[in-house]
N, C-alpha and C positions, 0 to 999 in steps of 0.2 A: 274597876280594872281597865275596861277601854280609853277610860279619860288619861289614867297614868300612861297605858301604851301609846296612844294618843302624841301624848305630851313626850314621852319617851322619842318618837319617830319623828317629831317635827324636833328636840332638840340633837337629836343625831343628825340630821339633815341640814340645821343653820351648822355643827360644828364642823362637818366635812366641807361644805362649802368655804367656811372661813380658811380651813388649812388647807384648799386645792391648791397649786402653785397657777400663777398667773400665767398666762400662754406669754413665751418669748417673745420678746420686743426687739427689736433691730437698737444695737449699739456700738460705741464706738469709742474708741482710748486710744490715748496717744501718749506718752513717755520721756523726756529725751534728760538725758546727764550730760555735763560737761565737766570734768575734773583736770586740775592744775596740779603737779607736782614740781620739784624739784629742777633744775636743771634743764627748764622749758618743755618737759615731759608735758603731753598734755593726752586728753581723748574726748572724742563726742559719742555719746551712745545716743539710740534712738529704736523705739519701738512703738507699733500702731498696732489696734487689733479691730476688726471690723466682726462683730456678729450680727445676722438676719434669722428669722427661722428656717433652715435646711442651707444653712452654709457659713463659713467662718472663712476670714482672711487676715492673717499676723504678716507686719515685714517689721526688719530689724536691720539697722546697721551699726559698724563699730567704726568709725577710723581713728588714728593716731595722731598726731603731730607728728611724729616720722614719715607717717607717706603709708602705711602698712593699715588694712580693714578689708571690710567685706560686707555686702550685703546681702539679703534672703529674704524671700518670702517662702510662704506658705500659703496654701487656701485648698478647700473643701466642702464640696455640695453635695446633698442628699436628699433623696425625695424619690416619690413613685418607682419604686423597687430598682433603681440608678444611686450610684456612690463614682463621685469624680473626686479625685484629689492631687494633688503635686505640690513640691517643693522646686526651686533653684534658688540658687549661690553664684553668687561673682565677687571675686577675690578683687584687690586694687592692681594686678598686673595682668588684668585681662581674661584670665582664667574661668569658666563660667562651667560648674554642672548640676545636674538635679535627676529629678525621678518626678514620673507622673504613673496614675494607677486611675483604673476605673473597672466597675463591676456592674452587671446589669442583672437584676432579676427575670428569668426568661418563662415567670409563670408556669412552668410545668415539674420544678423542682431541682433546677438546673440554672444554672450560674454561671455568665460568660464574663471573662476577665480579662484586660490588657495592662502590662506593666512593662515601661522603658524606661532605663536609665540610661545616662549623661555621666561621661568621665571628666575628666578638668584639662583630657587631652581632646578630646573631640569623639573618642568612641563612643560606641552606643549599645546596649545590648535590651532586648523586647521579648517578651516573653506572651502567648494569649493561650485563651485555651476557653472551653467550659466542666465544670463540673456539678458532676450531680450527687444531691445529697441523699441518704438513706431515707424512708418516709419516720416517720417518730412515731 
C-alpha cells in the first residue's frame, strides 16, 4: 500500500508539473495590411503589441489614401500593488485625446486612484481619490 501511494504522489507530482503554465515571456507582434480597391481607394492598417511580465503595450494605425486615419496606442503596468494604464488617439487633422488611470494599493486596505481624460478639444477633466474596501 505505501509503494502504490508512493507511486501515486510522485505520478501526481511529474503530472501537475507538466500542465503548470510556463512563467510569461516578454513578446512582441507586429501586423500591417494594405488593401487596394477600386477607383484608387486604398488603406494601410498596422498594428504592434509588446507583452513583458506586468505590462502590455498595442499601437494601431489606420490611414486612407484620401488623407483621413488615426492612430492609438495603448499600454499598461502592473506589479507591487501599483496598476498604470492609458490610452491616446490622434486623428490625421491634428486632433489628439486619451485617458490615463492609475491605482495604488496603500497596504492598509485602502486604494488611492487618479483618472484624467483628454477631449479632442483640449479639455481635460481628473478625477482622484482613495477608497477603502470592507475587510472579507
Amino acid at each position: 500500500m505505501n509503494k502504490l501511494f508512493a507511486s501515486a504522489a510522485v505520478g501526481l507530482a511529474l503530472a501537475s508539473a507538466a500542465f503548470t503554465a510556463p512563467p510569461a515571456e516578454a513578446r512582441q507582434r507586429q501586423h500591417n495590411v494594405t488593401a487596394h480597391g477600386p477607383h484608387g481607394r486604398s488603406y494601410t492598417r498596422s498594428r504592434s503589441v509588446a507583452r513583458e511580465p506586468g505590462s502590455v503595450a498595442v499601437s494601431r494605425s489606420l490611414q486612407t489614401a484620401g488623407g483621413r486615419g488615426h492612430a492609438s496606442s495603448r499600454h499598461a503596468s502592473w506589479g507591487d500593488g501599483r496598476y498604470s494604464g492609458g490610452a491616446s488617439h490622434v486623428l490625421n487633422d491634428g486632433r489628439a485625446f486619451g485617458r490615463s488611470t492609475s491605482i495604488t494599493n496603500n497596504g492598509d486596505g485602502s486604494y488611492s486612484y487618479a483618472r484624467t481624460r483628454t477631449g479632442p478639444n483640449g479639455g481635460s477633466r481628473s478625477r482622484s481619490g482613495t477608497v477603502t474596501l470592507p475587510p472579507r
